[in-house]
C-alpha positions in Angstrom: 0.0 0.0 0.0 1.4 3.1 -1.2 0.7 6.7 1.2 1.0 9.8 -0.5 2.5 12.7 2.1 4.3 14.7 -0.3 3.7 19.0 -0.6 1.4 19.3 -4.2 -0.6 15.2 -4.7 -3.7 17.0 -5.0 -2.9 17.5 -8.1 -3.1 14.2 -9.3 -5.9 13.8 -7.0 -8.6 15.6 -7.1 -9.6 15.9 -3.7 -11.8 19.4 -3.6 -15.1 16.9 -3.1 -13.5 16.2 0.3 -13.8 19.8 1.7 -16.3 20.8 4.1 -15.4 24.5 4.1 -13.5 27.1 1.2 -11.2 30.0 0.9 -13.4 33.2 -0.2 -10.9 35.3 -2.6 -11.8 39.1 -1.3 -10.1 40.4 -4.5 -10.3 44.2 -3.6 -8.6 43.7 -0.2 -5.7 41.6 -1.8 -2.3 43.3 -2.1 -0.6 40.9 -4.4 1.6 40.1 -1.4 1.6 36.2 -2.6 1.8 34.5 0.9 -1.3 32.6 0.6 0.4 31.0 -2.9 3.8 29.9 -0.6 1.7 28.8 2.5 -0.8 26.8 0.2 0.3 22.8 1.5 -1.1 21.9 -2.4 0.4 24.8 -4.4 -2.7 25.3 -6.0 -3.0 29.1 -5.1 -1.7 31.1 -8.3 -1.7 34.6 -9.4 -4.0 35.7 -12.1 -3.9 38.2 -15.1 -7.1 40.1 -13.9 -6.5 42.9 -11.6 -8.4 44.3 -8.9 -9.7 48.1 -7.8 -5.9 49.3 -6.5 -4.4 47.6 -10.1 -3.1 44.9 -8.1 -3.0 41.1 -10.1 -4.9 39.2 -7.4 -4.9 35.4 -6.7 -7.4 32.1 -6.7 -7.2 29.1 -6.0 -7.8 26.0 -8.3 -11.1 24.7 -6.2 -11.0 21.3 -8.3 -7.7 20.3 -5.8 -8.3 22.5 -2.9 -8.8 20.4 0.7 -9.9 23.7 2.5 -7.4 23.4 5.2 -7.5 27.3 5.3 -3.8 28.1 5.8 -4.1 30.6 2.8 -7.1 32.7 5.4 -5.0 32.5 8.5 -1.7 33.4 7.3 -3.1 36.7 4.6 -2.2 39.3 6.5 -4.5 41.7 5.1 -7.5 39.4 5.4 -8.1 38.7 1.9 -9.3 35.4 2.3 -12.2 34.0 3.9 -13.2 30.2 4.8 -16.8 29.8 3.6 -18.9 26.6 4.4 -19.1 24.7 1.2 -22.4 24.0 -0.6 -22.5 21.0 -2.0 
């Protein structure tokens, strides 16, 4: 039996489906700072090309891999992210 426990197997598994809650992107609060893209265990968080009210590129997160573990909300300093319960 083989255990995955390396940074980034979501994407070879998709494993949103398994999340109970999900990061809320508040795009006009975001400052480009990019924390929540190094924090993210999965390294699905990734920059975008569409900018928010300050001109700032903002970030999302592919929600296909994302297990909702919420480091991305509690690490933003700026409180740019929000858990959200899912709805499924």
């Amino acid at each position: 039996m083989e255990i995955v426990v390396k940074p980034s197997s979501t994407i070879t598994n998709k494993t949103g489906s398994w999340r109970t809650n999900r990061p809320k992107f508040l795009h006009d609060v975001c400052t480009a700072c990019s924390i929540c893209s190094r924090v993210c265990p999965e390294g699905i968080i990734s920059q975008t090309e569409k900018t928010n009210t300050s001109g700032k590129k903002y970030f999302e997160c592919d929600l296909l891999y994302c297990k909702g573990c919420g480091l991305c909300a509690v690490e933003c300093p700026f409180k740019a992210i929000e858990m959200e319960k899912e709805e499924k």
